[in-house]
C-alpha positions in Angstrom: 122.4 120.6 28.1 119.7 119.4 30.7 118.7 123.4 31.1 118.8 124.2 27.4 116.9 121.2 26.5 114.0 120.7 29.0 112.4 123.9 28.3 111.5 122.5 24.8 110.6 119.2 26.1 108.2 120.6 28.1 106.5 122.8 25.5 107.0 119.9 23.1 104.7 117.6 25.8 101.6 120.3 25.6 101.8 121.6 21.8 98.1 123.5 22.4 99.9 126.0 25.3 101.1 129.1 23.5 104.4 130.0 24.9 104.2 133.8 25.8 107.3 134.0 28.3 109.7 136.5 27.8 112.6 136.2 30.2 113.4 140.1 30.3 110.3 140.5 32.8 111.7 137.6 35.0 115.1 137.6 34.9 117.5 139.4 37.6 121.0 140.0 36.1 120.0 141.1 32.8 120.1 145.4 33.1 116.9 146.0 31.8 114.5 148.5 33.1 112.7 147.0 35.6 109.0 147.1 36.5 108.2 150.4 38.5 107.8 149.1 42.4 108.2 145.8 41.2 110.5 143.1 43.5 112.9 140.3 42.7 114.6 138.1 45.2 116.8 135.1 44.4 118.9 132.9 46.6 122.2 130.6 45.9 125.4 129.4 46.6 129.0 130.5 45.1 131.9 128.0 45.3 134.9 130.0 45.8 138.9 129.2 45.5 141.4 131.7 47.3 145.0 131.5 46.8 146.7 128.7 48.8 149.2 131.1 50.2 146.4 133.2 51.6 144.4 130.5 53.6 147.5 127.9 53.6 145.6 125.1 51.7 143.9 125.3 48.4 139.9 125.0 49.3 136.4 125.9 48.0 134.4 127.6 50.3 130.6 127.7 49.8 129.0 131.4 50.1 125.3 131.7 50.7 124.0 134.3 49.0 120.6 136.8 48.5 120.1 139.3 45.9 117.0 142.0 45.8 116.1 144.1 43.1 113.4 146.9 43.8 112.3 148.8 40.3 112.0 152.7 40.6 110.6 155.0 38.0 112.8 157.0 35.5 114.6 153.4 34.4 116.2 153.6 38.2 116.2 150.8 39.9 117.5 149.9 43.6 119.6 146.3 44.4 120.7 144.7 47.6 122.5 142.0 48.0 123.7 139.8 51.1 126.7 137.3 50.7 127.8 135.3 53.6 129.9 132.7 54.9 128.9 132.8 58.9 132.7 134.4 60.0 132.6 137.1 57.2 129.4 138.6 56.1 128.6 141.5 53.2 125.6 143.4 53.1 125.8 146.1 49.9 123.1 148.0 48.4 122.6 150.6 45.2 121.1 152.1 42.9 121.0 151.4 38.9 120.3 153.5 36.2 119.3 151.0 32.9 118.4 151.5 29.3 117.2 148.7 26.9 117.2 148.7 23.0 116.0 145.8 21.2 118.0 142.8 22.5 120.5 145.2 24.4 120.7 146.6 27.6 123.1 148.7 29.8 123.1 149.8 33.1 125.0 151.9 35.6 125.1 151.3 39.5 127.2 152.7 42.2 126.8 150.1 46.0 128.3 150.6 49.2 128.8 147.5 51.0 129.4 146.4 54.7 131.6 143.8 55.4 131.8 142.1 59.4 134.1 139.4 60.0 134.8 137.8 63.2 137.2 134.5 63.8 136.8 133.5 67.4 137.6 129.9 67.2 140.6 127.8 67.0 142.9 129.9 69.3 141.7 132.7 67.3 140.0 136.5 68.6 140.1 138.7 65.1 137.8 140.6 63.5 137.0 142.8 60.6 135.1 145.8 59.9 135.2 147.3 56.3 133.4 149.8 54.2 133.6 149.3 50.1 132.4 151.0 47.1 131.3 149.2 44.0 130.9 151.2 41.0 130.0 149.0 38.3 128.8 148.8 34.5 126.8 145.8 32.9 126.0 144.9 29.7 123.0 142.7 28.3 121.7 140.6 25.3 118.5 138.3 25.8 116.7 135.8 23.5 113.6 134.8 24.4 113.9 132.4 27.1 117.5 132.9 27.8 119.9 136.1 29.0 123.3 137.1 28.8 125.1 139.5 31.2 128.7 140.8 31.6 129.0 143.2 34.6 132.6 145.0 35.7 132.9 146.9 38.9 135.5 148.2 40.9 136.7 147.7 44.4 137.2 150.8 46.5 137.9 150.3 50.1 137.2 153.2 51.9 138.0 152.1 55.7 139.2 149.1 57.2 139.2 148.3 61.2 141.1 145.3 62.0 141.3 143.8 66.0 142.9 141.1 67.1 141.6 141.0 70.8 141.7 143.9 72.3 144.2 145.6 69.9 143.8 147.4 66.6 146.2 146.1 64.3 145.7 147.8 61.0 143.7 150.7 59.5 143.1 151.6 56.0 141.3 154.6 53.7 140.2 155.0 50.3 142.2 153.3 48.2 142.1 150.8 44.6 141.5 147.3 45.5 141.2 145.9 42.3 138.7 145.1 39.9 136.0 142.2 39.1 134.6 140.7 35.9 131.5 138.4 35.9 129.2 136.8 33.4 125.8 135.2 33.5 123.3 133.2 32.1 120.0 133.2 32.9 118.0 130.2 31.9 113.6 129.4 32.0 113.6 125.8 33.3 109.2 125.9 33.6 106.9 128.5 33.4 108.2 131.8 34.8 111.6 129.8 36.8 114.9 131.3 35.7 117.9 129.6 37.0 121.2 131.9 37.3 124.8 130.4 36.2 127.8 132.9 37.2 131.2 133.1 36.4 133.1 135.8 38.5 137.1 136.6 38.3 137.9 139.0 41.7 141.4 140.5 40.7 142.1 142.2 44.2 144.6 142.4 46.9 142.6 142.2 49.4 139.6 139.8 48.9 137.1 140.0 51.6 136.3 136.7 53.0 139.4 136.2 53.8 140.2 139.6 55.7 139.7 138.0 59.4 143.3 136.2 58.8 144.8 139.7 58.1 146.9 138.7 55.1 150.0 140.4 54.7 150.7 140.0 50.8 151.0 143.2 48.7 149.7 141.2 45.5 146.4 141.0 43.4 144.9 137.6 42.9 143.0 136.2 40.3 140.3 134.4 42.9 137.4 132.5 40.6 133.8 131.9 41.8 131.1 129.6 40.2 127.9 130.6 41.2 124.3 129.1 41.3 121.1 131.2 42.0 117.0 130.7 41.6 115.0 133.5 41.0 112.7 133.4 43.8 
């Protein structure tokens, strides 16, 4: 309420400023074409739950998380993103191809991420090297000063090294992980400040925050994340 509200508080307290903002130049999920050699960057937190039989107790562990969005001409546009948690880390990058039409947008990305996982403490000498590929399709509606995004992808591993000490315990290639649903909302607070709400469902075997305790269940899992971001 607080977010939908104060923007019109705001404009309410200084009736003589015409309003021009239009969110699709400032937002970052939304899959519009974005400004040729323009640059985004946003920053936040996700508050994840994994399965209790994966990590023993139910718990919510905080990610940190950048996103960069670099526009590109011919509607391309590169994105990077970097997700950590200090003892598993993802660095994935790729490109987007978007197209807009009135209130609508699409777009269509393939990223490879890098995922590096070490657990050293607690007894503990693992550690995780994995390559995955994202390809992924999102869809867009804006209003004026707010945006609406739901993006599907899915999880390709394409190698897995796993070590516990010295030893190599498990190697994997190219196969289905699973898939993942998300949807945001993109929200002006003041001026040109958008604030990012996500909700993400990961339905995957093999989630990979987790990989450093080499889990051993041949399942998917519906694993939820609530995520906050600004736009930088």
């Amino acid at each position: 309420m607080l977010m939908v509200l104060f923007p019109a508080i705001t404009i309410a307290q200084n009736p003589s400023v015409q309003d021009t903002f239009d969110i699709t130049a400032s937002s970052m999920r939304l899959p519009h074409q974005y400004q040729k050699w323009g640059f985004q960057a946003s920053a936040g937190l996700s508050l994840v739950k994994p399965p209790a039989d994966l990590v023993e107790n139910a718990i919510q562990a905080p990610l940190v998380n950048i996103h960069l969005t670099f526009g590109l001409p011919w509607r391309f546009s590169l994105e990077g993103d970097l997700t950590t948690l200090l003892v598993s880390n993802q660095l994935a990058l790729g490109p987007r191809w978007g197209y807009s039409w009135k209130n609508f947008s699409f777009n269509a990305g393939y990223d490879i991420a890098f995922v590096y996982g070490q657990l050293r403490q607690g007894g503990f000498n693992n550690s995780s090297i994995v390559w995955i590929h994202y390809p992924n399709l999102s869809l867009g509606y804006k209003l004026k000063k707010m945006a609406f995004t739901l993006k599907g992808e899915a999880v390709i591993l394409a190698n897995i090294i796993q070590k516990s000490g010295e030893n190599e315990v498990d190697r994997r290639a190219n196969f289905f992980n699973g898939v993942t649903v998300a949807f945001y909302i993109e929200q002006r607070l003041w001026k040109n400040h958008v604030f990012i709400i996500g909700f993400k469902d990961n339905y995957e075997k093999f989630y990979w925050p987790t990989w450093m305790l080499f889990s051993t269940f041949n399942r998917y899992y519906h694993i939820p994340e609530l995520s906050f971001s600004w736009i930088l």
